[in-house]
N, C-alpha and C positions, 0 to 999 in steps of 0.2 A: 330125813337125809337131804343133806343140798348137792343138789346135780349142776346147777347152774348160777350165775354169776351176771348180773345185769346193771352195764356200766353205760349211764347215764348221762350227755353230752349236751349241755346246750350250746351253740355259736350261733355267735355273733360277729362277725368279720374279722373273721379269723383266718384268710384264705393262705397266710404267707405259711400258719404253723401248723395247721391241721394235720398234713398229713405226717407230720414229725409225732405226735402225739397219740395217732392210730398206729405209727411203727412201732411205738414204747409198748402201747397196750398187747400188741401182737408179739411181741417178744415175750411177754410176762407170761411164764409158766404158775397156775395156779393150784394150791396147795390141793392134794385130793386129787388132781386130773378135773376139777372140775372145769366145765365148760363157761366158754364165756361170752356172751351176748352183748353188741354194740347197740345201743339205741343213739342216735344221732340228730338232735332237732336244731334246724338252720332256723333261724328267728329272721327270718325276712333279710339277710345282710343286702349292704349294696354294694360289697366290694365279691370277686370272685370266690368265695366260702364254698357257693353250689358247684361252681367248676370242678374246683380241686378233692373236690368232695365224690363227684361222680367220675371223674381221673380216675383218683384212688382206688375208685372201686371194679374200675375198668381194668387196672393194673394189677388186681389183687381178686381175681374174682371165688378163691378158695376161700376169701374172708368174710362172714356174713355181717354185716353193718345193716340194720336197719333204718332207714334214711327216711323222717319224715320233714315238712318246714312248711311255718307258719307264713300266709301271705301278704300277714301287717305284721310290722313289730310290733310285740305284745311283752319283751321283759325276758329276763333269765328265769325269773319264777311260773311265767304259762309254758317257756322252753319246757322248764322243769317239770311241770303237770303234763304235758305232753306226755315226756318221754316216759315218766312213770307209770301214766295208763298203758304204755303201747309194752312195757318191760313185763317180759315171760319167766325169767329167773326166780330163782329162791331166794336171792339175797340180793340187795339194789347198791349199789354205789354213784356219789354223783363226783363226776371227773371233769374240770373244765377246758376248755379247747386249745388253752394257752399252752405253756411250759413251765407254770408256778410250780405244779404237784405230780409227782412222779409216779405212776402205773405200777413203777417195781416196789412199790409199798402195800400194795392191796391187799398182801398176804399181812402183814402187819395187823390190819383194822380187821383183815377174817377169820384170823386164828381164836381170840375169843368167842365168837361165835363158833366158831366150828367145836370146840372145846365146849359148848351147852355152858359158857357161863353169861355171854351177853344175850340182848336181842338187837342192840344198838351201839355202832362203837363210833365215837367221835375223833378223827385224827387231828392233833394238838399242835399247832405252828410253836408253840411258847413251854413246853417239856419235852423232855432227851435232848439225848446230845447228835442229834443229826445236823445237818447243816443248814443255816437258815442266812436266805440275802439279808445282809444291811442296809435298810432305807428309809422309812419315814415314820421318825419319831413320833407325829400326831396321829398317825393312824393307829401306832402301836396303842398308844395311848387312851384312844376313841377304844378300841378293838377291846382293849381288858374294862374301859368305863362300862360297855352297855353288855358285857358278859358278864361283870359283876351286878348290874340290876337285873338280866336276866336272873340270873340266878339267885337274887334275893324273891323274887316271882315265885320259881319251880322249887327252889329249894332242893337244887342241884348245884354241885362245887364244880361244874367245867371251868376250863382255863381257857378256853378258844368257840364261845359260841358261834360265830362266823366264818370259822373253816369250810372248807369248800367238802372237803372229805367226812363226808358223812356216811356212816354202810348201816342200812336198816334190814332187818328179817322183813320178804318182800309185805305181809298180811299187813303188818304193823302201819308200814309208809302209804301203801295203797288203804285201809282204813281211814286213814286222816283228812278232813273237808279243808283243803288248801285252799287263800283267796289268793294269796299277794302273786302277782302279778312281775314284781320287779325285786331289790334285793332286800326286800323284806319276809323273803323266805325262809331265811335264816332264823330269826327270831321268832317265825310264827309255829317251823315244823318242831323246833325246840317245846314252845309253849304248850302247842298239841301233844306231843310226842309225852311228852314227860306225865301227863295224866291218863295217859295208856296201862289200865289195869295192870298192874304187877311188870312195869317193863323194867328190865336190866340192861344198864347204862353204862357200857364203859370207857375208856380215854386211854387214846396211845398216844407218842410223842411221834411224829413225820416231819419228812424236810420241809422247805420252803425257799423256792427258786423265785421269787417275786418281781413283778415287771417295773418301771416307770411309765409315768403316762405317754414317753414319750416311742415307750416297748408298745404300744398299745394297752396300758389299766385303764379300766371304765368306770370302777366306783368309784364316788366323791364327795362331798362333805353332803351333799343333800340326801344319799344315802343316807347317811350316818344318823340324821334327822330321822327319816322315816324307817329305819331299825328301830330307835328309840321309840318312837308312836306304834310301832308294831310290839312292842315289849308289853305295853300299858294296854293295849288294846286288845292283845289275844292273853293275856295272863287273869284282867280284872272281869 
Protein backbone atom coordinates (compact mmCIF):
# COMPACT_ATOMS: atom_id res chain seq x y z
CA UNK A 1 0.00 0.00 0.00
CA UNK A 2 1.60 3.53 -0.58
CA UNK A 3 1.14 5.89 2.27
CA UNK A 4 3.62 8.28 1.00
CA UNK A 5 4.98 10.32 -1.76
CA UNK A 6 8.61 11.57 -1.92
CA UNK A 7 9.22 14.53 -3.99
CA UNK A 8 12.68 15.04 -4.69
CA UNK A 9 14.34 18.58 -5.21
CA UNK A 10 17.67 19.56 -6.28
CA UNK A 11 18.65 23.42 -6.50
CA UNK A 12 20.80 25.12 -7.67
CA UNK A 13 20.10 29.04 -7.55
CA UNK A 14 17.20 29.00 -7.88
CA UNK A 15 16.31 31.62 -5.02
CA UNK A 16 13.93 33.92 -7.31
CA UNK A 17 11.39 30.58 -8.02
CA UNK A 18 11.57 28.25 -5.22
CA UNK A 19 9.11 29.25 -3.32
CA UNK A 20 6.68 29.50 -6.31
CA UNK A 21 7.31 25.86 -6.89
CA UNK A 22 6.89 24.66 -3.05
CA UNK A 23 3.31 26.62 -3.29
CA UNK A 24 2.44 24.43 -6.55
CA UNK A 25 3.57 21.23 -4.57
CA UNK A 26 1.53 22.30 -1.49
CA UNK A 27 -1.53 22.92 -3.48
CA UNK A 28 -1.52 19.50 -5.10
CA UNK A 29 -4.02 17.28 -3.44
CA UNK A 30 -2.75 13.65 -4.10
CA UNK A 31 -4.71 10.82 -5.26
CA UNK A 32 -5.52 8.26 -2.20
CA UNK A 33 -4.87 11.24 0.63
CA UNK A 34 -1.74 10.10 0.23
CA UNK A 35 0.90 12.04 2.08
CA UNK A 36 3.53 13.86 0.68
CA UNK A 37 7.23 14.40 1.59
CA UNK A 38 9.52 17.34 0.51
CA UNK A 39 13.14 16.41 0.22
CA UNK A 40 14.98 19.67 -0.67
CA UNK A 41 18.86 19.51 -1.49
CA UNK A 42 20.53 23.05 -1.98
CA UNK A 43 23.80 22.06 -4.04
CA UNK A 44 26.08 24.71 -2.63
CA UNK A 45 24.13 27.87 -4.64
CA UNK A 46 25.72 31.25 -4.43
CA UNK A 47 22.85 33.18 -4.97
CA UNK A 48 20.06 33.46 -2.01
CA UNK A 49 18.43 29.70 -2.73
CA UNK A 50 19.28 28.94 1.38
CA UNK A 51 17.49 32.34 2.34
CA UNK A 52 14.39 31.93 0.64
CA UNK A 53 14.44 28.35 1.33
CA UNK A 54 14.56 28.83 5.27
CA UNK A 55 11.84 32.05 4.78
CA UNK A 56 9.66 29.59 3.46
CA UNK A 57 9.85 27.36 5.87
CA UNK A 58 9.61 30.10 8.62
CA UNK A 59 6.33 31.19 6.85
CA UNK A 60 4.93 27.91 6.34
CA UNK A 61 5.89 25.99 9.49
CA UNK A 62 2.67 23.34 9.08
CA UNK A 63 4.76 22.17 5.90
CA UNK A 64 7.42 19.71 6.45
CA UNK A 65 10.30 20.15 3.90
CA UNK A 66 13.22 18.31 4.66
CA UNK A 67 16.12 20.53 3.92
CA UNK A 68 19.35 19.14 3.42
CA UNK A 69 22.73 21.07 1.28
CA UNK A 70 25.72 20.12 0.02
CA UNK A 71 28.96 22.46 0.93
CA UNK A 72 30.69 22.12 -2.50
CA UNK A 73 28.92 22.10 -5.69
CA UNK A 74 28.75 18.61 -6.62
CA UNK A 75 25.90 18.44 -9.63
CA UNK A 76 22.13 17.76 -10.00
CA UNK A 77 23.00 14.07 -9.94
CA UNK A 78 24.84 13.91 -6.11
CA UNK A 79 21.69 16.63 -5.46
CA UNK A 80 19.84 13.85 -6.63
CA UNK A 81 21.69 10.86 -4.67
CA UNK A 82 21.29 12.98 -1.70
CA UNK A 83 17.89 13.37 -1.69
CA UNK A 84 16.97 9.93 -2.47
CA UNK A 85 19.02 8.49 0.43
CA UNK A 86 17.33 11.07 2.88
CA UNK A 87 13.39 10.19 1.01
CA UNK A 88 11.09 8.15 3.42
CA UNK A 89 8.16 7.53 1.02
CA UNK A 90 6.89 4.60 -1.02
CA UNK A 91 7.10 6.24 -4.28
CA UNK A 92 9.93 8.90 -5.18
CA UNK A 93 9.33 11.54 -7.78
CA UNK A 94 12.22 13.92 -8.99
CA UNK A 95 10.69 17.71 -9.30
CA UNK A 96 13.04 20.45 -10.46
CA UNK A 97 13.19 23.84 -8.62
CA UNK A 98 12.47 25.82 -11.72
CA UNK A 99 8.92 26.24 -13.27
CA UNK A 100 9.43 23.92 -16.40
CA UNK A 101 7.16 20.98 -14.72
CA UNK A 102 4.05 21.26 -12.94
CA UNK A 103 3.34 19.51 -9.41
CA UNK A 104 -0.49 19.36 -10.55
CA UNK A 105 0.79 16.35 -12.83
CA UNK A 106 2.03 13.90 -10.17
CA UNK A 107 -1.21 12.18 -10.07
CA UNK A 108 -0.66 11.62 -13.79
CA UNK A 109 2.79 9.55 -13.47
CA UNK A 110 1.07 7.80 -10.04
CA UNK A 111 -1.99 6.53 -11.25
CA UNK A 112 -0.31 3.60 -13.05
CA UNK A 113 1.38 2.87 -10.24
CA UNK A 114 -1.23 2.95 -7.97
CA UNK A 115 -3.36 0.79 -10.46
CA UNK A 116 -0.35 -2.19 -9.77
CA UNK A 117 0.39 -1.86 -13.42
CA UNK A 118 3.76 0.10 -13.32
CA UNK A 119 6.78 0.24 -10.95
CA UNK A 120 8.25 3.13 -13.08
CA UNK A 121 6.54 5.77 -14.99
CA UNK A 122 8.38 8.23 -17.08
CA UNK A 123 6.53 11.69 -17.97
CA UNK A 124 6.98 12.38 -21.77
CA UNK A 125 7.60 16.17 -22.84
CA UNK A 126 7.00 14.84 -26.67
CA UNK A 127 3.15 12.81 -26.36
CA UNK A 128 -0.49 14.19 -25.46
CA UNK A 129 -1.73 16.97 -26.10
CA UNK A 130 -0.78 19.10 -23.04
CA UNK A 131 0.88 22.12 -23.57
CA UNK A 132 4.50 22.30 -24.28
CA UNK A 133 6.86 26.04 -24.59
CA UNK A 134 8.15 26.48 -28.12
CA UNK A 135 12.00 26.86 -28.06
CA UNK A 136 14.96 25.20 -29.19
CA UNK A 137 14.88 23.18 -32.09
CA UNK A 138 18.58 21.59 -31.43
CA UNK A 139 17.71 20.57 -28.11
CA UNK A 140 14.52 19.06 -29.28
CA UNK A 141 16.58 17.39 -31.76
CA UNK A 142 19.66 16.27 -29.27
CA UNK A 143 16.73 15.18 -26.85
CA UNK A 144 15.06 12.37 -29.38
CA UNK A 145 18.96 11.56 -30.86
CA UNK A 146 20.35 10.15 -27.38
CA UNK A 147 16.75 8.68 -26.24
CA UNK A 148 16.70 6.84 -29.49
CA UNK A 149 20.38 5.31 -28.70
CA UNK A 150 19.35 4.90 -25.35
CA UNK A 151 16.83 2.95 -26.23
CA UNK A 152 18.56 1.01 -28.95
CA UNK A 153 20.88 -0.01 -25.47
CA UNK A 154 17.68 -1.03 -23.07
CA UNK A 155 15.50 -1.98 -25.58
CA UNK A 156 12.93 0.26 -24.31
CA UNK A 157 10.71 2.61 -26.87
CA UNK A 158 10.54 5.78 -24.50
CA UNK A 159 10.00 9.02 -26.28
CA UNK A 160 11.72 11.40 -23.53
CA UNK A 161 14.73 9.69 -21.71
CA UNK A 162 15.72 13.11 -20.36
CA UNK A 163 12.61 14.30 -18.65
CA UNK A 164 12.98 15.45 -15.40
CA UNK A 165 9.80 13.64 -14.23
CA UNK A 166 10.55 10.46 -13.36
CA UNK A 167 8.34 8.42 -10.34
CA UNK A 168 10.11 5.08 -9.23
CA UNK A 169 8.58 2.49 -6.57
CA UNK A 170 10.83 3.78 -3.74
CA UNK A 171 12.99 -0.28 -3.42
CA UNK A 172 13.51 -0.04 -7.07
CA UNK A 173 15.46 3.76 -7.32
CA UNK A 174 17.19 3.30 -3.84
CA UNK A 175 18.56 -0.32 -5.01
CA UNK A 176 20.43 1.28 -8.08
CA UNK A 177 24.60 2.10 -7.55
CA UNK A 178 24.19 5.74 -9.06
CA UNK A 179 27.66 7.53 -9.99
CA UNK A 180 27.04 10.49 -12.19
CA UNK A 181 27.40 13.28 -10.39
CA UNK A 182 25.96 15.89 -12.92
CA UNK A 183 23.36 15.55 -15.86
CA UNK A 184 24.18 12.34 -16.63
CA UNK A 185 21.81 10.93 -14.49
CA UNK A 186 19.43 10.71 -16.90
CA UNK A 187 20.88 8.21 -19.02
CA UNK A 188 22.46 6.17 -16.30
CA UNK A 189 19.18 5.65 -13.92
CA UNK A 190 17.59 4.74 -17.28
CA UNK A 191 20.36 2.18 -18.17
CA UNK A 192 20.27 0.76 -14.49
CA UNK A 193 16.68 0.88 -14.09
CA UNK A 194 15.70 -1.07 -17.01
CA UNK A 195 17.79 -4.34 -15.97
CA UNK A 196 15.85 -4.19 -12.80
CA UNK A 197 14.36 -7.86 -12.61
CA UNK A 198 10.94 -7.87 -14.18
CA UNK A 199 10.48 -3.89 -13.91
CA UNK A 200 7.36 -2.40 -15.43
CA UNK A 201 7.78 0.67 -17.33
CA UNK A 202 5.34 2.97 -18.24
CA UNK A 203 5.16 6.67 -20.22
CA UNK A 204 2.57 9.43 -19.81
CA UNK A 205 2.37 12.58 -21.84
CA UNK A 206 3.00 16.08 -19.31
CA UNK A 207 3.45 19.62 -20.05
CA UNK A 208 6.34 21.52 -20.59
CA UNK A 209 6.88 25.21 -19.37
CA UNK A 210 10.66 25.41 -20.39
CA UNK A 211 13.08 28.28 -19.53
CA UNK A 212 15.70 30.23 -21.85
CA UNK A 213 19.02 30.56 -20.66
CA UNK A 214 18.31 33.82 -20.22
CA UNK A 215 15.18 32.36 -17.58
CA UNK A 216 17.98 30.81 -15.92
CA UNK A 217 18.55 26.97 -18.11
CA UNK A 218 21.69 25.34 -17.18
CA UNK A 219 22.06 22.50 -19.42
CA UNK A 220 24.31 22.75 -22.52
CA UNK A 221 25.71 21.16 -25.31
CA UNK A 222 28.48 19.68 -23.17
CA UNK A 223 25.76 17.96 -21.35
CA UNK A 224 24.55 16.57 -24.16
CA UNK A 225 28.24 15.00 -24.78
CA UNK A 226 28.27 13.47 -21.59
CA UNK A 227 24.52 11.97 -21.82
CA UNK A 228 25.86 10.37 -24.79
CA UNK A 229 29.27 8.80 -23.03
CA UNK A 230 26.91 7.82 -20.18
CA UNK A 231 24.63 5.93 -22.78
CA UNK A 232 27.73 3.68 -23.96
CA UNK A 233 29.17 3.54 -20.56
CA UNK A 234 26.39 2.36 -18.26
CA UNK A 235 24.53 0.18 -21.00
CA UNK A 236 28.16 -1.79 -22.51
Amino acid sequence: MIRKLSIVIPAYNEGATIHRILDKIQEVKILNDIEKEVVLVNDCSSDNTEEAILNYQKQNPNIGILYRKHEINKGKGAALHTGIKEATGDVIVIQDADLEYDPNEFNILLKPILDDFADVVYGSRFMGGNPHRVLFFWHTIGNKMLTAMSNMFTNLNLTDMETCYKMFRSPILKSLDLKENRFGFEPEVTAKMSRYPNVRIYEVGISYYGRTYEEGKKIGWRDGFRALYCILKYNL
